[in-house]
N, C-alpha and C positions, 0 to 999 in steps of 0.2 A: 767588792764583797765585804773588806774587812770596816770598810765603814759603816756599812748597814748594821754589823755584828755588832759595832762600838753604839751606833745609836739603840738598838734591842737591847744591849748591856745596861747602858742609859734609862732607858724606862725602868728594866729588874728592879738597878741599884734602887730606884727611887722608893720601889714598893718595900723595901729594907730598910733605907735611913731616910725619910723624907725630912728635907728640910728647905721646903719653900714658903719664900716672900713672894715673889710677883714671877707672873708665867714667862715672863722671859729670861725670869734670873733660874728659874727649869730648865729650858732650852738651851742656858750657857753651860751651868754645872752638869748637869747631867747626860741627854741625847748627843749633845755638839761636842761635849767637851770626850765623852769617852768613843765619838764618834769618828774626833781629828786622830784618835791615835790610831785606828786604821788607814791612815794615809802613808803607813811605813810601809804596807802593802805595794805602794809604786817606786818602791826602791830595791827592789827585789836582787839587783847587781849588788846594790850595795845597802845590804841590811843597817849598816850601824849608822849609816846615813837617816835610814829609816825611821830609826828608834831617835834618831835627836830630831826630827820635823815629826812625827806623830805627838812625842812629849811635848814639845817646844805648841803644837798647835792646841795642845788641852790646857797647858799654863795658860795661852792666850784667851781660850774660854773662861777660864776660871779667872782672869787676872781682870777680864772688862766687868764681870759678875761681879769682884769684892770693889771693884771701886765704884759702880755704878750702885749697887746691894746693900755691900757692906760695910759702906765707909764711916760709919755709925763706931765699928769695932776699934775703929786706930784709936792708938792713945791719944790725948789732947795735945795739939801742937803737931802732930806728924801727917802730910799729906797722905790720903787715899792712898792713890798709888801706888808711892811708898810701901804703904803698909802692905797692900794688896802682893804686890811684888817682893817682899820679903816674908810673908805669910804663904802664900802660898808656893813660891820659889824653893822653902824650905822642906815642903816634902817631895819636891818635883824634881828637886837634883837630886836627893838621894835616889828617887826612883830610874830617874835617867841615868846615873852613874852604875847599878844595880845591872840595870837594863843593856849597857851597854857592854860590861864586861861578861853576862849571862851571854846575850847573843855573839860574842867574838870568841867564846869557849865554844858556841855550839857551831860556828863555821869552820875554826879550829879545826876541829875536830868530824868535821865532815857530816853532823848531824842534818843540818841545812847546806843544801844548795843552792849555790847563786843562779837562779835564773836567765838567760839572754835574752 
């Protein structure tokens, strides 16, 4: 269910910030990529687990998108990749570091329960 929710998010986002080159560089940034983060949904025992393979699968979205996409943006001399990988890395750990201490307050604390 939470991936369905991630790819609906995906379309919303789009009608807000559109910013497409080619229909499958849509499907990576947008439906796919806000759709991997509901795969923390199958980690239910172990939420923080969760939160680093949902994030971890929307970088992977995002990360084949700037180098396939955008690799027009890197500075001269610096591979894709690279850039792809430190561009978007850079707001993907803050998010996952964010993410991770938000969800271990709210287990902490007994807001969420682990699932069996």
């Amino acid at each position: 269910m939470g991936v369905l929710e991630g790819i609906v998010y995906g379309f919303v986002r789009t009608l807000r910030q559109p910013f497409i080159v080619h229909p499958i560089q849509f499907l990576l940034d947008y439906p796919l990529a806000f759709g991997a983060l509901g795969l923390a949904g199958l980690f239910r025992k172990h939420p923080i687990l969760g939160v680093v393979v949902g994030i971890s699968g929307r970088f992977v979205c995002h990360f084949l998108s700037g180098v396939v996409f955008f690799a027009t943006y890197a500075p001269a001399g610096m591979n894709s990749a690279v850039y792809s990988a430190v561009y978007n890395g850079s707001y993907l750990i803050v998010e996952l570091v964010f993410s991770i201490i938000v969800m271990y307050v709210l287990v902490k604390r007994g807001v969420i329960e682990m699932y069996l």
